[in-house]
N, C-alpha and C positions, 0 to 999 in steps of 0.2 A: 479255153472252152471251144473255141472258134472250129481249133483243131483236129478235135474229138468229134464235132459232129462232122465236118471234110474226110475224115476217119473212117467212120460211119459209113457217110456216103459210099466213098472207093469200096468198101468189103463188100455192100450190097451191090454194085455195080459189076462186082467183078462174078460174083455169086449168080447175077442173075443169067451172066452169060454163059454158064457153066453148067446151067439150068437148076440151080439147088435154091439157095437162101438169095432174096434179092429185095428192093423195098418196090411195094406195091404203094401205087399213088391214086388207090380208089379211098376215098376220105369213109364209105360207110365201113367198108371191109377192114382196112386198116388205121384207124382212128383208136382203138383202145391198146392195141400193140403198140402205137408211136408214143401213144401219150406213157404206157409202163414202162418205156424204155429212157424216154425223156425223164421220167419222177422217176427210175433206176439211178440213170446217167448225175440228176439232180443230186439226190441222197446220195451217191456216192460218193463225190467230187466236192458237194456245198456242203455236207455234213459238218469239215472241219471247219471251212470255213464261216459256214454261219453258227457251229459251235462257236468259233472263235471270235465273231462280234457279239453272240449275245454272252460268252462268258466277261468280254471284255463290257458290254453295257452293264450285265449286273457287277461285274465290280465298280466302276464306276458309280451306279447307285447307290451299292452296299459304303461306299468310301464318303460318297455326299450324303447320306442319312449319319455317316459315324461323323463326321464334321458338323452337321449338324445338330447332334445331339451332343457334340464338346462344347458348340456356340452357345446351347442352349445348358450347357453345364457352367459353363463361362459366364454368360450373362446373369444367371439365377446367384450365381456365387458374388459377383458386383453389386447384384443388387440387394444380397443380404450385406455387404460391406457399406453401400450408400445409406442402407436404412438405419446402420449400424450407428455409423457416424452422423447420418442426423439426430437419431436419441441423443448421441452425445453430445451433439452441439446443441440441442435442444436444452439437453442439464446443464449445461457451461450456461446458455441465457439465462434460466431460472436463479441458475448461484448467482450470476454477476446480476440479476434484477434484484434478489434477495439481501446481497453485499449491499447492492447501491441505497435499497431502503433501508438498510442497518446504518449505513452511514448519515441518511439523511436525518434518519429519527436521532442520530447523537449529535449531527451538527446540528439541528431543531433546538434536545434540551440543550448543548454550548450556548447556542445565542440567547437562549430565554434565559440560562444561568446568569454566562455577564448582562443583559440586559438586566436582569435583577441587583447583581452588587452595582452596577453604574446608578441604578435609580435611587440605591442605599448608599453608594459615595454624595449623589446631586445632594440627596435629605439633609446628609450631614453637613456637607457644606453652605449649603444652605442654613442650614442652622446656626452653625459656625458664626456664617457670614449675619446673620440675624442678629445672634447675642452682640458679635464684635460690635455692628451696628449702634444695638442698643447702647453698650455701653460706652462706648462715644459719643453718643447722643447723652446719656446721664453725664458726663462728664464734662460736654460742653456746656449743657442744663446748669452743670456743678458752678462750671469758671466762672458764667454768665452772671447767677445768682450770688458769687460770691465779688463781683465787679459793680454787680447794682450794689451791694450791700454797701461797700466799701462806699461808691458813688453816694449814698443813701446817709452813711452814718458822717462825711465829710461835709456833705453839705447841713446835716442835723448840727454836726459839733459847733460849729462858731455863733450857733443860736443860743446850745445850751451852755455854754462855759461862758461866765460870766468872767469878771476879772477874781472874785472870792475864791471861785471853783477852780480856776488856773492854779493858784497859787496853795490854794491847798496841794492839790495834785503835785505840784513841785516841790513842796518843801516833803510830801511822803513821797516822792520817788528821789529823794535826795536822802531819806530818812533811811532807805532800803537802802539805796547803795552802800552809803555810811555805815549802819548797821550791819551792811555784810562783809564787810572787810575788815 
């Protein structure tokens, strides 16, 4: 650019010696001719160039709004996958809390079931063990009563058997043996 107005310069210098075109350095007189020539020399020269950073900012724009709205395509699509998968881990707890109370209400009625037959084994055995009781107690009741008896009728006998009553008794258990052979 530098060039261009050095350019510039040397034509009007050469120009003005010549007596034709030359630059006039009165600021009121030529003030609006410097400045057309400069916004000329500008637009002509800066057109591409500043075509070419502002086409190159709006693409860059245009590229970071389109990334943008992938991110924003991208994040919205995770987060319907996040939501997704919490409903589902949401129903997986409800089953496995549902599972766990099905389970606990059947191990609940097990334990009340055997507690029931153990209570109904205890009765019987108990019972069992009651009667066996009993009747070992009748039994020793039995020997007991039948030891006094015995005790009772041994010491009774040599009061009542006289010598008459012996010998009776002898000669009829002598009479039976006899008799039965």
């Amino acid at each position: 650019m530098g060039s261009i107005f050095w350019l510039i310069a040397e034509v009007g210098a050469v120009a003005s010696e010549e007596g034709g075109f030359g630059i006039n350095f009165n600021i009121l007189e030529t003030n609006i001719i410097n400045l057309a020539i400069v916004i000329a020399i500008l637009v002509y020269f800066g057109r591409s160039f500043l075509g070419k950073v502002l086409a190159e900012r709006r693409s860059n724009i245009e590229t970071e709004i389109t990334e943008a709205e992938q991110r924003k395509q991208q994040a919205a699509a995770a987060l319907a996958d996040e939501q997704q998968k919490l409903a589902q881990a949401q129903q997986e707890a409800a089953r496995i809390r549902a599972q766990a109370e099905e389970r606990a209400t059947a191990a609940r009625k097990a334990i009340l079931d055997q507690a029931e037959k153990d209570i109904q084994r205890l009765r019987e055995s108990v019972s069992q063990d009651v009667n066996t009781e009993r009747e070992r107690a009748i039994a020793e009741l039995r020997q007991q009563i039948a030891v006094l008896a015995l005790q009772k009728a041994e010491s009774d006998l040599p009061s009542r058997l006289n010598d008459d009553v012996q010998r009776n008794i002898i000669d009829r258990s002598i009479a039976m043996l006899g008799g039965a052979s």
